[in-house]
C-alpha positions as CSV (number, residue, x, y, z in Angstrom):
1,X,26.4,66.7,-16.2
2,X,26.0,63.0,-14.8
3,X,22.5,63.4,-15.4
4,X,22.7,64.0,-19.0
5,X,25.1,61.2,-19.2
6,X,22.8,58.8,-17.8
7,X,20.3,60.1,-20.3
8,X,22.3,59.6,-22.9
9,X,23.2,56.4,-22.2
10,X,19.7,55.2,-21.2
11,X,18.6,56.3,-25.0
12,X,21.8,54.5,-26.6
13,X,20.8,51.7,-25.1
14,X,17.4,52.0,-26.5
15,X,18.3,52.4,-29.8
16,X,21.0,50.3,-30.2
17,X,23.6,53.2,-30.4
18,X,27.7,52.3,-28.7
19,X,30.0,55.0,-28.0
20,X,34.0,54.7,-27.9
21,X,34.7,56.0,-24.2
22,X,38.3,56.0,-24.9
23,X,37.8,58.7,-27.2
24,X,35.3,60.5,-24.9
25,X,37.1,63.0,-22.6
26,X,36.0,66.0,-20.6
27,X,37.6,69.3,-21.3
28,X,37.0,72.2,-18.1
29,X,37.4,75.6,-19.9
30,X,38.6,78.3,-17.3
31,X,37.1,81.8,-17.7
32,X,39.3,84.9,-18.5
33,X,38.3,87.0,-15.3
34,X,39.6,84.7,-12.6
35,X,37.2,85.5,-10.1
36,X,34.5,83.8,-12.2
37,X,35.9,80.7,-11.6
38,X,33.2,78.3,-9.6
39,X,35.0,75.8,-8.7
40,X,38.6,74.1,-9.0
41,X,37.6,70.4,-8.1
42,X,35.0,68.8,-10.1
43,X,33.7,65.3,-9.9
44,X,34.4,62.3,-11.9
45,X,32.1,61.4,-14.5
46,X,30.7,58.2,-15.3
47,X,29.9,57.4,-19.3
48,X,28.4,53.5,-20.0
49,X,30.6,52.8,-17.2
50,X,33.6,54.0,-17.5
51,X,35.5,56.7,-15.8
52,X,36.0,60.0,-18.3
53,X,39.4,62.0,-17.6
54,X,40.0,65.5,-18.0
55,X,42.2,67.0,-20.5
56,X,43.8,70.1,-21.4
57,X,43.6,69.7,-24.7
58,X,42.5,67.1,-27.3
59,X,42.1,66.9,-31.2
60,X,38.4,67.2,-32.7
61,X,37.6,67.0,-36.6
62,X,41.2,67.9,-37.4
63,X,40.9,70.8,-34.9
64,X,42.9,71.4,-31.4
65,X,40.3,72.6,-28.6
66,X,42.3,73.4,-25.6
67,X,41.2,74.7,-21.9
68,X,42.7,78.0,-23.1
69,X,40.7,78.7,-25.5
70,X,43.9,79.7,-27.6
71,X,44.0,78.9,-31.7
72,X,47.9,78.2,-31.2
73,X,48.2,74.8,-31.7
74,X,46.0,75.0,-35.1
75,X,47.7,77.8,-36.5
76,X,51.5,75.8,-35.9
77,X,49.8,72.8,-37.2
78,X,48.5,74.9,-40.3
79,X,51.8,76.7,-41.0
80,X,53.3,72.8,-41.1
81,X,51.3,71.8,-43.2
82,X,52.0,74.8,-45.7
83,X,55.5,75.1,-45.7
84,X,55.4,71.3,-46.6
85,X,53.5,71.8,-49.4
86,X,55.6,74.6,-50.7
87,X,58.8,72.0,-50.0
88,X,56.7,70.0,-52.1
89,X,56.1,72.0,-54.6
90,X,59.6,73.2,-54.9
91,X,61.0,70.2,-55.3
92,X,58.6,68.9,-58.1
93,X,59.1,72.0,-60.6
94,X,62.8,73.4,-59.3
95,X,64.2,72.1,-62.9
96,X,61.1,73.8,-64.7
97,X,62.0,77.2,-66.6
98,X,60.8,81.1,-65.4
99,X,58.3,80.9,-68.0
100,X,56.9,77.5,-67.4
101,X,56.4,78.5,-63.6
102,X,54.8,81.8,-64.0
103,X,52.0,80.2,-66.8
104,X,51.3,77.3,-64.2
105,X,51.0,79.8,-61.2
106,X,48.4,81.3,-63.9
């Protein structure tokens, strides 16, 4: 993996390319069967000189990748997110009659 780094960083250079290392983290995914795992210690990685640090879990592209593999954290963030807009919703067209709601849900 410190190999790749080093490539990669080599290159950047090369073409002029910068990286934000306090954004860049390294996530260590477990396997399911427990006697798969390889290792429990890994080294520290170096990326255009700084040290990266592992997390559990960090946010990518609007999406939470954690070391459990688990979709929990997007599906609670998700279901915020609707119920807000249906409090929204509510409260914009609560004085609006039966009739008016039902042809706009239409």
């Amino acid at each position: 993996m410190q190999d790749l780094l080093n490539n990669i960083d080599i290159v950047a250079v090369e073409i002029d390319m910068s990286f934000n290392t306090k954004k860049t983290v390294c996530v260590l995914f477990n396997p399911i069967e427990i006697y798969k795992i390889v290792c429990i210690h890994f080294p520290r990685f170096c990326f255009f000189g700084h040290r990266l640090s592992f997390v559990p879990v960090f946010k990518y592209l609007g999406h939470i990748i954690d070391n459990e593999m688990q979709d929990d954290g997007v599906v609670l963030r998700e279901l915020k997110c609707l119920l807000m807009r249906t409090n929204i919703l509510i409260c914009r067209f609560a004085r609006c009659s039966v009739d008016v709601k039902v042809r706009l849900f239409r």
